[in-house]
BAFI-3210 file (N, C-alpha, C; in Angstrom, 3 decimals, decimal comma, padded with zeros to 6 digits):
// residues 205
n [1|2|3|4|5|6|7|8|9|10|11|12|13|14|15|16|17|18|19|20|21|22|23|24|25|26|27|28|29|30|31|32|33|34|35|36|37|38|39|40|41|42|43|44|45|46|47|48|49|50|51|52|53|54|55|56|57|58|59|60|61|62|63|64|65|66|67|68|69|70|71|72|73|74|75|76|77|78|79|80|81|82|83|84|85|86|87|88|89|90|91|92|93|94|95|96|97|98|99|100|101|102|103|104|105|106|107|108|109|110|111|112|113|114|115|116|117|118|119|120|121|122|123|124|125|126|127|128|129|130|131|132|133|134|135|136|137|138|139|140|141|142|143|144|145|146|147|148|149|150|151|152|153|154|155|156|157|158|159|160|161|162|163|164|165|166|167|168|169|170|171|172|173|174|175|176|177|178|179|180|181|182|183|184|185|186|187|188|189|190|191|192|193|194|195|196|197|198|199|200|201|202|203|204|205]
n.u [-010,932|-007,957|-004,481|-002,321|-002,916|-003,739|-005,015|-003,422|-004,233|-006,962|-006,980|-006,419|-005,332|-002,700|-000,276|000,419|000,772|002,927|004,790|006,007|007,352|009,069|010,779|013,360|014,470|013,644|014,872|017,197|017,028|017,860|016,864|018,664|020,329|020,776|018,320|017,631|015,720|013,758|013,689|011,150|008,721|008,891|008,228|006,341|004,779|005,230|004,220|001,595|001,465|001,566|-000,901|-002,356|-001,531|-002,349|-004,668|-006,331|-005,133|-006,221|-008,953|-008,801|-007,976|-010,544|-012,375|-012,433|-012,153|-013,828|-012,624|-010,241|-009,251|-008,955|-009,032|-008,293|-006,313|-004,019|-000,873|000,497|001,576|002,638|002,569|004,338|006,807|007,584|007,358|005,500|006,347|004,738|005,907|005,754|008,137|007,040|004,510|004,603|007,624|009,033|009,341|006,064|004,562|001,920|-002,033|-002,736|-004,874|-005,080|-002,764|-002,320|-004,276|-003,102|-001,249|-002,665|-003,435|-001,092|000,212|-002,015|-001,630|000,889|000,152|-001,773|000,575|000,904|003,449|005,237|004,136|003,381|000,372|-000,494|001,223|004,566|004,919|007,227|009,202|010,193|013,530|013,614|011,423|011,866|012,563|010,622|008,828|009,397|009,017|007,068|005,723|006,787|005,841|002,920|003,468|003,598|001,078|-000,229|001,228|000,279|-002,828|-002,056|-000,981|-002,599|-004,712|-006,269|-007,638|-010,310|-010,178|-010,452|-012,944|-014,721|-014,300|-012,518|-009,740|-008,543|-008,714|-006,466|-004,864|-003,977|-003,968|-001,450|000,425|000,856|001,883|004,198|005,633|006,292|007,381|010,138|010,894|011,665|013,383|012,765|011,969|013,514|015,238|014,992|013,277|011,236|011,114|008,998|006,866|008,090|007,851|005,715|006,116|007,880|006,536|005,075|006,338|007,546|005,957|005,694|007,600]
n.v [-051,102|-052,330|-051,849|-052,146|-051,530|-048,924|-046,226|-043,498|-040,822|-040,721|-039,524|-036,904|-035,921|-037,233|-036,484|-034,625|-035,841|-037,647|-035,200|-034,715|-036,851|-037,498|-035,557|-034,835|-037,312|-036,292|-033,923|-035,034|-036,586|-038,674|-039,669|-040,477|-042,156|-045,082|-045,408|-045,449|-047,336|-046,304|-043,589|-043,961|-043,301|-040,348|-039,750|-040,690|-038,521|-036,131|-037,461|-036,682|-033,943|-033,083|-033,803|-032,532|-029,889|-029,514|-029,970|-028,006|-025,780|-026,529|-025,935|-023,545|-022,251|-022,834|-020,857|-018,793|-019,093|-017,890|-015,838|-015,566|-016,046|-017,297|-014,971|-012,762|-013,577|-014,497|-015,568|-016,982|-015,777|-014,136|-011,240|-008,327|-008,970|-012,193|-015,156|-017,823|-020,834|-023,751|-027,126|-030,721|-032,617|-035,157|-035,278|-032,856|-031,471|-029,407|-026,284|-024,569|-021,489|-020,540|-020,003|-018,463|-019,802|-022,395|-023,185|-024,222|-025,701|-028,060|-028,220|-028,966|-031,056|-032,915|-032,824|-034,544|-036,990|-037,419|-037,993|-040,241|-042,145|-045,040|-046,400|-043,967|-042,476|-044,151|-045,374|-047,362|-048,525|-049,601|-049,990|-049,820|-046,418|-044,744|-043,171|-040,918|-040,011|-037,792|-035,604|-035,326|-034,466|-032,222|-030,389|-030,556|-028,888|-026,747|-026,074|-025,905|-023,356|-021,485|-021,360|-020,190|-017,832|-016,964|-016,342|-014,471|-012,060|-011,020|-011,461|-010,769|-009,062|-010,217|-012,476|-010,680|-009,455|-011,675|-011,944|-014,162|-013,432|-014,259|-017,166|-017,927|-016,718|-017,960|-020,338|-020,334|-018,933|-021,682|-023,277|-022,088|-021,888|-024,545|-025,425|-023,832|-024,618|-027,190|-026,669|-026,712|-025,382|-023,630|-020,536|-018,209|-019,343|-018,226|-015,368|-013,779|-013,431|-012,577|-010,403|-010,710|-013,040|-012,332|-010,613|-011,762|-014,464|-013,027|-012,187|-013,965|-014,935]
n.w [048,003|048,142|049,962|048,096|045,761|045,703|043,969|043,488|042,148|042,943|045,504|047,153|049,136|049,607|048,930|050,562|052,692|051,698|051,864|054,272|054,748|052,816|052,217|052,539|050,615|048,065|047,570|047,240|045,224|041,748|039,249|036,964|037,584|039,019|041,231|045,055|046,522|048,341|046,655|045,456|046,487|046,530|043,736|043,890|045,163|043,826|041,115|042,658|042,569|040,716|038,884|040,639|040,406|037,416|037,152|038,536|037,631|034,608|035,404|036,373|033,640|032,711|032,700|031,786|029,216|026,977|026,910|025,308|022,802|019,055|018,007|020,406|021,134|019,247|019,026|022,237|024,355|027,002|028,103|026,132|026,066|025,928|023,881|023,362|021,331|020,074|020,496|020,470|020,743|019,398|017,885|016,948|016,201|014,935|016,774|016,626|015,784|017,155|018,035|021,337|022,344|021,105|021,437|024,233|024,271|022,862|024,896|027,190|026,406|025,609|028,004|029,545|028,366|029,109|031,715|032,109|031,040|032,075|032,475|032,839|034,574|036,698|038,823|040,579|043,970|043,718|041,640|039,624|038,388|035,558|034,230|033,625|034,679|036,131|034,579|032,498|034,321|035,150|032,812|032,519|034,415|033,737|031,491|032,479|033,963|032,173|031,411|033,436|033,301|031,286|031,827|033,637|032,481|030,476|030,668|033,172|033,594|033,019|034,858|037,167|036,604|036,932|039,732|040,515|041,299|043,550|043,567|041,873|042,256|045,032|044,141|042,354|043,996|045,527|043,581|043,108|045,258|045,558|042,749|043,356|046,079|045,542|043,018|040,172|038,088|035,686|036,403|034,658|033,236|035,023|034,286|033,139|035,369|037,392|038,752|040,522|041,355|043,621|045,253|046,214|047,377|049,314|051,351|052,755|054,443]
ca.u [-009,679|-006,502|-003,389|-001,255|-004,085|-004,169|-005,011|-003,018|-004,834|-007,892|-006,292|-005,858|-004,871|-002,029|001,243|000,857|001,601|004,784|005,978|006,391|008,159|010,383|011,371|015,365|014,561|012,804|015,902|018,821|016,324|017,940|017,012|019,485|021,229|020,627|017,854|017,568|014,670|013,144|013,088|009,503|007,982|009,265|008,323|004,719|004,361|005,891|003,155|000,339|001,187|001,679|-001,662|-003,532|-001,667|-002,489|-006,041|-006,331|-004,817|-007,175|-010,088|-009,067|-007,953|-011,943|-013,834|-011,711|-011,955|-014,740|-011,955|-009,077|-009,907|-008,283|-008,658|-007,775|-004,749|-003,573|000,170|000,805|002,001|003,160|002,905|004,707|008,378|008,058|005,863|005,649|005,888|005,031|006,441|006,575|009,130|006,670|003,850|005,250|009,072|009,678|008,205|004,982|003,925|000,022|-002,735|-003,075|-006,075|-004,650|-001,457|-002,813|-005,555|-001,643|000,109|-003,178|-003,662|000,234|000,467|-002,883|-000,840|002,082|-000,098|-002,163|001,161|001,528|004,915|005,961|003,312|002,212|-000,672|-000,282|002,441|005,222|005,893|009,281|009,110|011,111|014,924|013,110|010,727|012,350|012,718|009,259|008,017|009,944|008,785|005,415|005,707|007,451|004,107|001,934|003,587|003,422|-000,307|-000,121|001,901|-000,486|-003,321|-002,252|-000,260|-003,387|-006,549|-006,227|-009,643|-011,335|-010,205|-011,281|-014,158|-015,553|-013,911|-011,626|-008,408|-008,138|-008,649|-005,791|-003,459|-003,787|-003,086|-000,169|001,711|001,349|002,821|005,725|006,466|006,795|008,954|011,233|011,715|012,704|014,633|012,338|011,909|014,654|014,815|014,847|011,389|010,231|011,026|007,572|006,016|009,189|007,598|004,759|006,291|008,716|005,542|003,898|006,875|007,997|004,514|005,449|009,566]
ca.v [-051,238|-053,000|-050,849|-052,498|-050,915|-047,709|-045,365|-041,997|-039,566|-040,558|-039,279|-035,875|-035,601|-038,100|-035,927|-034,055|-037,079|-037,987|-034,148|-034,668|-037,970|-037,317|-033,993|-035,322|-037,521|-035,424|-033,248|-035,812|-037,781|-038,627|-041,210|-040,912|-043,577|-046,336|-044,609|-045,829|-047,950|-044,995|-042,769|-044,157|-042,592|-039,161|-039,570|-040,403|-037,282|-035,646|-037,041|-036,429|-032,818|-032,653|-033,670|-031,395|-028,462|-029,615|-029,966|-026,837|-024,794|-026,275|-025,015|-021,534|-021,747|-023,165|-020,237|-017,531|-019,403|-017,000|-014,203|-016,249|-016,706|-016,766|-013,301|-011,858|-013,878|-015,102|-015,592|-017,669|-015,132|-013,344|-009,580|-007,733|-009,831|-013,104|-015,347|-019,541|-021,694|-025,290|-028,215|-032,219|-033,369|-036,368|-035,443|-031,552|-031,564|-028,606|-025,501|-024,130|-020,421|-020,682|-018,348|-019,345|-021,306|-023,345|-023,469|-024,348|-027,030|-028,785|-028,311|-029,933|-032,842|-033,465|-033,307|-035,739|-038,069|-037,707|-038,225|-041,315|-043,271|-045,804|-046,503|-042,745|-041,809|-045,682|-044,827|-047,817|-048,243|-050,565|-049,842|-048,562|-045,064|-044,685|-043,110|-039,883|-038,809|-035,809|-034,805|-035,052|-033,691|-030,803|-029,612|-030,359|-027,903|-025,835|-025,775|-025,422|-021,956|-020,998|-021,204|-019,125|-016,141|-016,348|-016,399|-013,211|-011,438|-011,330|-011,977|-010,666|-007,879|-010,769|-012,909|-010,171|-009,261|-013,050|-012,193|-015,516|-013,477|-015,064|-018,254|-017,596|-016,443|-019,009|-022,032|-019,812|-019,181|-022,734|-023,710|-021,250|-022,318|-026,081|-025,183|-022,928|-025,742|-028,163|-025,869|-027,826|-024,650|-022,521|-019,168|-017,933|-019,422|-017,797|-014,180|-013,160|-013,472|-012,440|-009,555|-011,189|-013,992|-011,629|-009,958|-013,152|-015,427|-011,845|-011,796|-015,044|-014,718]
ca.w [047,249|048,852|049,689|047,437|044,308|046,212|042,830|043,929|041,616|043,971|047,099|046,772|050,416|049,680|048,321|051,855|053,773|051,195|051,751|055,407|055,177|052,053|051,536|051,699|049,422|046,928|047,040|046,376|043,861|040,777|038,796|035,826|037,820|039,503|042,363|045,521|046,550|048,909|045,802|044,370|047,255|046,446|042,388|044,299|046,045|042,236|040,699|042,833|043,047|039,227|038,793|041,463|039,476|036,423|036,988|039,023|036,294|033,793|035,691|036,338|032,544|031,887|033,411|030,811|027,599|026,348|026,291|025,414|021,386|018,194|017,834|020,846|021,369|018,096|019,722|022,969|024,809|028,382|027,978|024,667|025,272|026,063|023,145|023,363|020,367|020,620|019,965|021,952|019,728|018,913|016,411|016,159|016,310|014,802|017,204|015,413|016,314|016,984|018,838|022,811|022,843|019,732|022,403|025,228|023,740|023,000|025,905|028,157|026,032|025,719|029,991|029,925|027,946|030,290|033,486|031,879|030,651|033,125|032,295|033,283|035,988|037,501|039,573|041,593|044,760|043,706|040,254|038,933|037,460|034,735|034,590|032,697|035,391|036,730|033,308|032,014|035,462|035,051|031,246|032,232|035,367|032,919|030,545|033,321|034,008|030,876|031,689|034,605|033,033|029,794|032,164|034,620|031,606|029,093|031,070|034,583|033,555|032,885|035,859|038,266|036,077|037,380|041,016|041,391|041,343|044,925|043,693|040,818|043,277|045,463|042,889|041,507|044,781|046,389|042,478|042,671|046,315|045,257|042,029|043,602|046,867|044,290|041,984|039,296|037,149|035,671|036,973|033,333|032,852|035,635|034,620|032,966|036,336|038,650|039,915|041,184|042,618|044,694|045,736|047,193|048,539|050,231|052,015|053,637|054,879]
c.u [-008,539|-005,450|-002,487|-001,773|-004,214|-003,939|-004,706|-004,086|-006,410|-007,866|-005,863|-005,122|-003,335|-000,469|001,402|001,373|002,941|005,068|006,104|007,333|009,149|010,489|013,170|015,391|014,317|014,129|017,671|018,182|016,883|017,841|017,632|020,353|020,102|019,655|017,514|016,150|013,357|012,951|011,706|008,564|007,578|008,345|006,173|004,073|004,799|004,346|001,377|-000,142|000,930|000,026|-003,007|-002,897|-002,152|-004,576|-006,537|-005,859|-005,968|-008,403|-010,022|-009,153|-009,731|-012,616|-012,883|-011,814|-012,927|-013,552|-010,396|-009,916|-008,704|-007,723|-008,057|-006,783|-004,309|-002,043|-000,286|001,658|002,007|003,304|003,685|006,235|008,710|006,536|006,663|005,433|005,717|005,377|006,150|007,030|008,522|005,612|004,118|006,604|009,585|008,727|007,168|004,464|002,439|-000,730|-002,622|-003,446|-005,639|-003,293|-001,457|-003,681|-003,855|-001,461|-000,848|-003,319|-002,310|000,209|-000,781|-002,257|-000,021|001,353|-000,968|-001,059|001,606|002,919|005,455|005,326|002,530|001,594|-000,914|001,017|002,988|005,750|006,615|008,499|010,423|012,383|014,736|012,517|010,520|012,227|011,845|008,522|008,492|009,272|007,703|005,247|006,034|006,251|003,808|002,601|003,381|001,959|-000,682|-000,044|001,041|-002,162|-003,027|-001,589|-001,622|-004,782|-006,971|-007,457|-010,307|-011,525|-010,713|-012,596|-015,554|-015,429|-013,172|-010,283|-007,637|-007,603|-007,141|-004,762|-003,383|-003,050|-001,913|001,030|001,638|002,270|003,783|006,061|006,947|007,210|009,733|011,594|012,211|013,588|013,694|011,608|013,202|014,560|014,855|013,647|010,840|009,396|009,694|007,018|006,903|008,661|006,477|004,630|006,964|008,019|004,615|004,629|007,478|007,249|004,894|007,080|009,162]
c.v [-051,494|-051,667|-050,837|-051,838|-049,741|-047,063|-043,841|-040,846|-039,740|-039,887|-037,956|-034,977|-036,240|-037,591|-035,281|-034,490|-037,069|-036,508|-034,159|-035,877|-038,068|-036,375|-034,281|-035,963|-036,960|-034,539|-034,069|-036,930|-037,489|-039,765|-041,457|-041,928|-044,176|-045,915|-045,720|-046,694|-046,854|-043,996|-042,400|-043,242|-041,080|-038,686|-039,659|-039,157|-036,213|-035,826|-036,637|-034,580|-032,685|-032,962|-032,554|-030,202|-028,679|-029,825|-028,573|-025,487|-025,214|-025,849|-023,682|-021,089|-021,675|-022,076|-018,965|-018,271|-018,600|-015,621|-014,351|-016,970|-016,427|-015,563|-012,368|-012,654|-014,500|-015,520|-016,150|-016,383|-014,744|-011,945|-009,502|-008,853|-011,274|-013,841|-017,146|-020,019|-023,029|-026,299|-029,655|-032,892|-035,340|-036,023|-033,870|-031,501|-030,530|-027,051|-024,825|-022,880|-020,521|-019,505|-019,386|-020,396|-022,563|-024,374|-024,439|-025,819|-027,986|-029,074|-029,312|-031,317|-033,198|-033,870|-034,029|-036,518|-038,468|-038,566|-039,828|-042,350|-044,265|-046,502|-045,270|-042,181|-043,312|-045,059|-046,376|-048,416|-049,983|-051,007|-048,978|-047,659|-045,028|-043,710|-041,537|-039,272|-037,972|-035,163|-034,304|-034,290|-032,302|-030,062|-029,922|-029,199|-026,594|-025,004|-025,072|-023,947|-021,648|-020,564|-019,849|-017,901|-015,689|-015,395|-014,634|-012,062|-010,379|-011,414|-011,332|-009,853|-008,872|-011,431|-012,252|-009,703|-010,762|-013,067|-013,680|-015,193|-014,429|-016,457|-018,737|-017,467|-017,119|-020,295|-021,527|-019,980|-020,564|-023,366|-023,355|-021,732|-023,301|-026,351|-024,983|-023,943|-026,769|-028,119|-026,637|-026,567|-023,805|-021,036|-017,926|-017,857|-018,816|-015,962|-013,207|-012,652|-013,142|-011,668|-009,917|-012,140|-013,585|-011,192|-011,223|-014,115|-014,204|-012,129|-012,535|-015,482|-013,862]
c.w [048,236|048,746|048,782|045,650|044,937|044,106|043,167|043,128|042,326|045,250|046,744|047,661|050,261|049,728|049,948|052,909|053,176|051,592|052,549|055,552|053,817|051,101|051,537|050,891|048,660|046,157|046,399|045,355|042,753|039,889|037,685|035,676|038,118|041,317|043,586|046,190|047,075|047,742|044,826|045,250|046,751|044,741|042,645|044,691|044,356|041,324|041,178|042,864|041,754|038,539|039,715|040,433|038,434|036,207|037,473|037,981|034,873|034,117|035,813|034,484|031,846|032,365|032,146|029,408|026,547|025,896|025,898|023,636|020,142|017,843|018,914|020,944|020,400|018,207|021,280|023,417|026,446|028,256|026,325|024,499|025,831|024,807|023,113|022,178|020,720|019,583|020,549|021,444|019,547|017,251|015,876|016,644|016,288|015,521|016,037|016,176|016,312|018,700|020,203|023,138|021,949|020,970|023,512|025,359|023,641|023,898|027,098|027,365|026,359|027,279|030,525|029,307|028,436|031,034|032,951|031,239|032,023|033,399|032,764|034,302|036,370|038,655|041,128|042,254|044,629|042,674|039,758|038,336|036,261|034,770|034,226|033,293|035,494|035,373|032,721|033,440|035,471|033,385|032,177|033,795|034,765|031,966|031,130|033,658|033,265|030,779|032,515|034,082|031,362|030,929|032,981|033,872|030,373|029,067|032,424|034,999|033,689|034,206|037,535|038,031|036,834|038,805|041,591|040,902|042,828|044,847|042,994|041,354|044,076|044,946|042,819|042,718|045,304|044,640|042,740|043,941|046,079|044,259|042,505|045,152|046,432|043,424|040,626|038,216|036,650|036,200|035,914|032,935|033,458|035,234|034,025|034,028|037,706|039,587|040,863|042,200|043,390|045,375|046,790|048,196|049,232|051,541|053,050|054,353|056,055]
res [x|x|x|x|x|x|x|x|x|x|x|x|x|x|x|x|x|x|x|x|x|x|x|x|x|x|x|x|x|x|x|x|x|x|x|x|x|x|x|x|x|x|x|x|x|x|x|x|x|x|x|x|x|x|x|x|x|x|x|x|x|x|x|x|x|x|x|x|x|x|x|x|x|x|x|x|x|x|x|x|x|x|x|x|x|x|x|x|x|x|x|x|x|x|x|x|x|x|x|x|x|x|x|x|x|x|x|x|x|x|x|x|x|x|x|x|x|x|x|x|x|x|x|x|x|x|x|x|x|x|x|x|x|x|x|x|x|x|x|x|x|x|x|x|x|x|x|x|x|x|x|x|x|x|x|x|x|x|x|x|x|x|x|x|x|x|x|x|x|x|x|x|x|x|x|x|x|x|x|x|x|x|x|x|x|x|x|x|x|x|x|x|x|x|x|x|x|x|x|x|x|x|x|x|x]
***
């Protein structure tokens, strides 16, 4: 395959190269204007990470789906006070309260629909990203926590019951490091899981 067809979601080494050569861009990227030519790079390294989490979170989510059922989680939830309704203001508009797995089965198809529109995630180097990017890269980072804090809120017996809390905590903090250096979550969304992530980016200061 030619460089000019490079297929990023093949390369899974690839985002580590862009975060050494445009981390200033990354941070003054906005494409609501008029972005600078150097900014496609940055939206490359955006989506290659957005797919390693996004696949990486659906496998930890695939090894728990036995205890992750209608019945025990009938609510989308994070502990007793935080609970998710969904919505993707296309074929449900108006949020709809539903159990986890009901939740969840949503929220990954919706962010495979993201990551396969080639108009909003082009997979090969040299086509415009659209003006919306950041925007959609951000909700769907936004989801994907949502995953996380259902996942260590709701399941965490089971997850050490199988022994890959390691693996669980791994995915989670290199996620929360590369939100929180982008600012690309609110710090609102985060607070389900605050104490945990104070507990992990502490470890490493």
């Amino acid at each position: 395959m030619s460089a000019n067809t490079l297929d990023l979601r093949s390369n899974t080494n690839f985002y580590f190269l862009l975060y050494e050569c445009c981390l200033e861009d990354i941070n003054a990227l906005d494409l609501s204007s008029h972005a600078p030519q150097n900014a496609t790079y940055p939206c490359y390294f955006f989506t290659s990470t957005a797919v390693d989490f996004f696949n990486q979170i659906n496998m930890l989510y695939g090894t728990i789906t036995d205890f992750c059922t209608e019945e025990s989680c009938p609510v989308m939830s994070a502990g007793p006070k935080y609970e998710y309704h969904w919505a993707d203001g296309t074929n449900i508009k108006k949020p709809i309260k539903c159990s986890a797995p009901k939740y969840i089965d949503y929220l990954m198809t919706w962010v495979q629909d993201q990551l396969d529109d080639e108009t909003l995630f082009p997979s090969k180097i040299g086509v415009p990203f659209r003006r919306n990017f950041m925007s959609v890269a951000k909700t769907i980072l936004k989801r994907l926590f949502r995953v996380y804090a259902h996942i260590y809120h709701q399941h965490f017996d089971s997850v050490m019951q199988l022994q890959e809390e390691a693996h669980l905590n791994t995915s989670f903090k290199h996620f929360i490091f590369f939100v929180q250096e982008f600012n690309l979550i609110d710090r609102k969304e985060l607070v389900p899981l605050q104490e945990l992530i104070d507990k992990l980016t502490t470890k490493d200061r």
